[in-house]
matplotlib code that plots the C-alpha trace (Angstrom):
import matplotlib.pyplot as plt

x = [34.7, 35.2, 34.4, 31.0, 30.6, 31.4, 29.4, 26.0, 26.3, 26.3, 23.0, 21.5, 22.1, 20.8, 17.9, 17.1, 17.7, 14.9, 12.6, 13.0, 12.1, 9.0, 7.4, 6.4, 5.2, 3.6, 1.3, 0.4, -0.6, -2.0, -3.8, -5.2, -5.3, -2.6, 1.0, 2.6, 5.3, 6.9, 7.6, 11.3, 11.5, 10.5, 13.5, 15.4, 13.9, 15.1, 18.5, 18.6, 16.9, 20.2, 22.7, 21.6, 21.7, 25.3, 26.1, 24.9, 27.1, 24.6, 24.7, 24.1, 22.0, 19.9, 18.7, 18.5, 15.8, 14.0, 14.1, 11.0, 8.8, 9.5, 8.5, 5.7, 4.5, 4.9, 2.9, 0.1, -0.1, 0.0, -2.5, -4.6, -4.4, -3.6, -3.4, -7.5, -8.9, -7.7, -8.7, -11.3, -9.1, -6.2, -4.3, -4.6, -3.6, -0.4, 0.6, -0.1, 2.1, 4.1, 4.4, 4.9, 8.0, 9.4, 8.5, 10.3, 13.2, 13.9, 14.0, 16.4, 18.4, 18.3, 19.4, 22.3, 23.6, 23.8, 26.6, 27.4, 27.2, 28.3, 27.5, 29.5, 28.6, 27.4, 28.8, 32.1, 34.5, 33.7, 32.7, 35.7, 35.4, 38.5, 39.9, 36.3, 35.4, 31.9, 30.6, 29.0, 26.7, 25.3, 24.9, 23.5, 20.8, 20.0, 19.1, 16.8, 15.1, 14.0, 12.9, 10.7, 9.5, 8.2, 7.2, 5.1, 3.2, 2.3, 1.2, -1.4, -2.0, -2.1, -3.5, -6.4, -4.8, -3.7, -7.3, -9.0, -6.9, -8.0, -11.5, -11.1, -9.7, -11.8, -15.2, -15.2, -18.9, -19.1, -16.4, -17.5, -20.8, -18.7, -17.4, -14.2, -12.6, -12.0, -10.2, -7.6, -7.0, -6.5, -3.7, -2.8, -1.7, -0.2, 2.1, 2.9, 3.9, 6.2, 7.7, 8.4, 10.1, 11.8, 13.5, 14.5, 16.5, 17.8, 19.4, 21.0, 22.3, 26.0, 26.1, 24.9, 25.8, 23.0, 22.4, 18.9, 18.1, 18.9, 15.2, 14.4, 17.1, 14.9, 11.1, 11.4, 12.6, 10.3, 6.8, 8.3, 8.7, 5.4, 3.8, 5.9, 5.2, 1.6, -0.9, -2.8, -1.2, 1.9, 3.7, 3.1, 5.5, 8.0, 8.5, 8.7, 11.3, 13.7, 13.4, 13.9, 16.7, 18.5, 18.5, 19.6, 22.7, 23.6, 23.4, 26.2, 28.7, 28.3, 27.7, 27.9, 25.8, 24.0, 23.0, 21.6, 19.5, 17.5, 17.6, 16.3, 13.3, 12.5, 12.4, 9.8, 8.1, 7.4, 6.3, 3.7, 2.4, 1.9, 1.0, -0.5, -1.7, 1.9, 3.3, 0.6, -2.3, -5.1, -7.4, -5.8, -3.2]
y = [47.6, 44.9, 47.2, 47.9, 44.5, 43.7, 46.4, 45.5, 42.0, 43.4, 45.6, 42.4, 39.9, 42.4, 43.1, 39.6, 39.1, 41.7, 40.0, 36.6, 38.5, 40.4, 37.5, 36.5, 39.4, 40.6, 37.5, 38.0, 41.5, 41.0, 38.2, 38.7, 42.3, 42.7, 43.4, 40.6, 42.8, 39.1, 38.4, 39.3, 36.7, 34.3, 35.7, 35.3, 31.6, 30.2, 31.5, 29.7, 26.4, 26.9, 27.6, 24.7, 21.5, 23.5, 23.3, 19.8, 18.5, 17.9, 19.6, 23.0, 22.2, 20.1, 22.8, 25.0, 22.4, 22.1, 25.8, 26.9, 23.8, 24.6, 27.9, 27.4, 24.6, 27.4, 29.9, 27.9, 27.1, 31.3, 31.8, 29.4, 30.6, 33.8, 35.6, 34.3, 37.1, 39.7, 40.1, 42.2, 44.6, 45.0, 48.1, 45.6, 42.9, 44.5, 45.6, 41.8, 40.7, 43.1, 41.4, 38.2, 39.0, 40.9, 37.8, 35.5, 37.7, 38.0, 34.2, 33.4, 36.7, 34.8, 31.1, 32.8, 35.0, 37.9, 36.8, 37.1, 33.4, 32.1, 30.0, 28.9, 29.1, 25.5, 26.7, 28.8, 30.1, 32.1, 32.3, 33.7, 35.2, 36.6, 39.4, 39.1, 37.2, 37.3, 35.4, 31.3, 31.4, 35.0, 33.8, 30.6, 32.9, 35.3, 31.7, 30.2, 33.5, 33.5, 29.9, 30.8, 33.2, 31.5, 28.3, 30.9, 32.6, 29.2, 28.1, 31.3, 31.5, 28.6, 25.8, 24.9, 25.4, 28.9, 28.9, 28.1, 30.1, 33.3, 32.2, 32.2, 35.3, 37.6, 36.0, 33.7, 33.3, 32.3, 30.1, 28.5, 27.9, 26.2, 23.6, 25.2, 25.2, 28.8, 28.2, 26.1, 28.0, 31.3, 29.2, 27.5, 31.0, 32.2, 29.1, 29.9, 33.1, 32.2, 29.7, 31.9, 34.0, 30.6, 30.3, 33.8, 33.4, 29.9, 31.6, 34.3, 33.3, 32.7, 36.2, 37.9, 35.5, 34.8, 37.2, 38.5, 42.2, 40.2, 40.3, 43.7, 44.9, 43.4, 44.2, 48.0, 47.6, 44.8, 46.9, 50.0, 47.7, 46.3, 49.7, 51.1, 48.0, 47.8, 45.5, 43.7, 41.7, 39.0, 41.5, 44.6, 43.7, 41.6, 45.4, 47.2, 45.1, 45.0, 48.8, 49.1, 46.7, 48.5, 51.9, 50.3, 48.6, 50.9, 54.2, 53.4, 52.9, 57.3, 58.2, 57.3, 54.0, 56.5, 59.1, 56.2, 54.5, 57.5, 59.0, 56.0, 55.6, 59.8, 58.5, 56.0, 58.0, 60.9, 58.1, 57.2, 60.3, 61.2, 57.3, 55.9, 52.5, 51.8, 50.6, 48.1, 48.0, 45.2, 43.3, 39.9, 37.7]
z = [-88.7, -85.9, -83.0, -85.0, -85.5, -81.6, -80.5, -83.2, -81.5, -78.0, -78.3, -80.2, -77.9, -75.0, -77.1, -76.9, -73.3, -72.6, -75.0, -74.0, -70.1, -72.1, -73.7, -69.9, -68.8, -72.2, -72.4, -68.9, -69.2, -72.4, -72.1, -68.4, -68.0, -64.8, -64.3, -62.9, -60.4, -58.9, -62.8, -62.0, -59.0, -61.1, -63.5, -60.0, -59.0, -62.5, -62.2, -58.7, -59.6, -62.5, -60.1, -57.6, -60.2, -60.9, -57.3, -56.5, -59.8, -62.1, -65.5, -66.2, -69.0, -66.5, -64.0, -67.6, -68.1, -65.4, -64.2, -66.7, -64.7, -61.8, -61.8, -63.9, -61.3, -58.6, -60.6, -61.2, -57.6, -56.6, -59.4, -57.4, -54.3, -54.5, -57.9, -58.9, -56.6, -57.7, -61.0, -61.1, -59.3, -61.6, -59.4, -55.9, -58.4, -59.0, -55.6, -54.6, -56.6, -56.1, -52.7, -53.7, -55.8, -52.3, -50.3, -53.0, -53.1, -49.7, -49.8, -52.2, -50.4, -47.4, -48.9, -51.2, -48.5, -50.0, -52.1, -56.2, -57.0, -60.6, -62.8, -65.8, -69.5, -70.7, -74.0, -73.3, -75.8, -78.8, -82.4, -84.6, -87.5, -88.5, -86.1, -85.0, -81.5, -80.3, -76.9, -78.4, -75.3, -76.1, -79.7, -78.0, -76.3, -79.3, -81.0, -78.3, -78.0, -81.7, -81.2, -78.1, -79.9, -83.4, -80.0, -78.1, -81.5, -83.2, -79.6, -78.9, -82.4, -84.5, -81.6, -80.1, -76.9, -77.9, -79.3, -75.4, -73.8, -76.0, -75.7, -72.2, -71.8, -74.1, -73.0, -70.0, -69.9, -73.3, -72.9, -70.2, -71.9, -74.5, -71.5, -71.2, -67.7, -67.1, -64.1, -65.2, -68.1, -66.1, -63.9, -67.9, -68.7, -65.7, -65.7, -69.3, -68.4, -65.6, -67.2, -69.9, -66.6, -65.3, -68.3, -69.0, -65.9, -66.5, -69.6, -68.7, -64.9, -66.8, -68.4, -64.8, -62.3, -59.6, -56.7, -54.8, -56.8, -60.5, -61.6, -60.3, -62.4, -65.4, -64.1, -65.0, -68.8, -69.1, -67.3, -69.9, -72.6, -72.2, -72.4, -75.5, -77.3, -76.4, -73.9, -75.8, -78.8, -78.7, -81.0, -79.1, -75.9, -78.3, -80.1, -77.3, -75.9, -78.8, -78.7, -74.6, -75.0, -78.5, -76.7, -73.0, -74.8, -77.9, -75.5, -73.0, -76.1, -76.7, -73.1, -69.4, -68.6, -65.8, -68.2, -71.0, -68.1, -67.1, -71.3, -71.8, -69.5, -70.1, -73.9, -73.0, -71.0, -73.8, -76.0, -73.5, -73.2, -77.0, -77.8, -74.7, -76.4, -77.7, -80.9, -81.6, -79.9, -79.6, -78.0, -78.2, -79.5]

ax = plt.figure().add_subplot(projection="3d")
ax.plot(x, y, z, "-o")
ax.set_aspect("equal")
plt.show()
């Protein structure tokens, strides 16, 4: 009964790591019609920004807080410059960002050194209940993600933010007849997205420990959660996610981690194929 327990609380709390990465990426791809492929350097940036306030003495729960600003600062700058052309070509918008993530990873390769670097929990110990122990800073993140989540649904959803931003991503002409700024709502929800990305890896630096390939480990279940859950609602990626994440954690407990990795993306990629607009489909959030 405990090891079910232990192992329920595993596959939960690694479902919620790949939502709380998804919610990023889903809202960009959703919401603008690209793939962001530097979305896991941004994972990477906020586990760095975490690990320097760490290494300069300042609290952990400092560079926690500051990591999501950062790096939404920095991706409304690259939306600027760089990500606003390429929009009406959504295939060169991928491999540009795809560029950018190399170019940011290489970076933060270069500054680490190519070392593991760790960070400590902020909240160590456990929960007991009974024989039962289960990690207080997993449980910690499992909590935050459902609060991010219920954040990021009233914001698109239930504000008049939320209410621009759809406006100016299903019909810019309209909504720039309407004196929206299109522009700055475009970089608005890029930032959003990142930061939603800065955060991610703010989080869960302590569980993975900081080093230069840590967001590309998390791009490929996000991009394959993104498409089993659907482009094109908030709910869609958030679906997709917990399933990517449930099968990526529960599958390694009855067979090798290897074999679970590639069952699991062969699974997605059936789905794909015989429901190509994923779990829930739509045009907006």
């Amino acid at each position: 009964m405990a090891n079910a327990f232990v192992a329920a609380f595993e596959i939960l709390s690694f479902g919620a790591i790949i939502v709380l990465i998804v919610l990023g990426l889903g809202i960009i791809a959703s919401m603008m019609g690209i793939f962001n492929f530097a979305q896991g350097e941004f994972v990477l940036l906020g586990a760095y920004i975490t690990y320097l306030a760490y290494a300069k003495g300042l609290p952990i729960w400092a560079g926690m807080v500051a990591a999501p600003f950062v790096v939404g600062a920095l991706g409304f700058v690259l939306e600027a410059l760089i990500i606003r052309r390429f929009y009406a070509a959504p295939i060169v918008a991928m491999l540009g960002t795809y560029a950018l993530g190399l170019i940011i990873r290489e970076a933060v390769r270069g500054l680490i050194g190519g070392f593991y670097l760790t960070v400590p929990e902020p909240i160590g110990g456990s929960i007991d209940f009974g024989t039962i122990h289960i990690s207080a800073w997993r449980f910690t993140i499992i909590v935050i993600t459902l609060l991010v989540m219920a954040g990021c649904y009233l914001l698109l959803s239930r504000t008049s933010f939320g209410l621009r931003m759809r406006a100016t991503l299903e019909n810019p002409a309209l909504a720039r007849a309407s004196g929206i700024s299109t522009p700055l709502m475009y970089g608005a929800t890029f930032a959003f997205g990142s930061a939603l990305a800065g955060l991610a890896g703010a989080l869960i630096v302590p569980v993975f420990s900081l080093y230069a390939d840590l967001g590309l480990r998390f791009l490929i279940q996000g991009f394959v959660a993104v498409m089993v859950g659907g482009v094109g609602s908030f709910i869609g990626p958030v679906a997709g996610a917990g399933v990517i994440g449930t099968l990526s954690a529960a599958l390694p407990w009855i067979m090798a981690p290897v074999v679970a990795d590639v069952l699991v993306f062969v699974l997605a990629i059936v789905f794909i194929k015989f429901r190509p607009q994923g779990l829930i489909a739509g045009k907006g959030v």
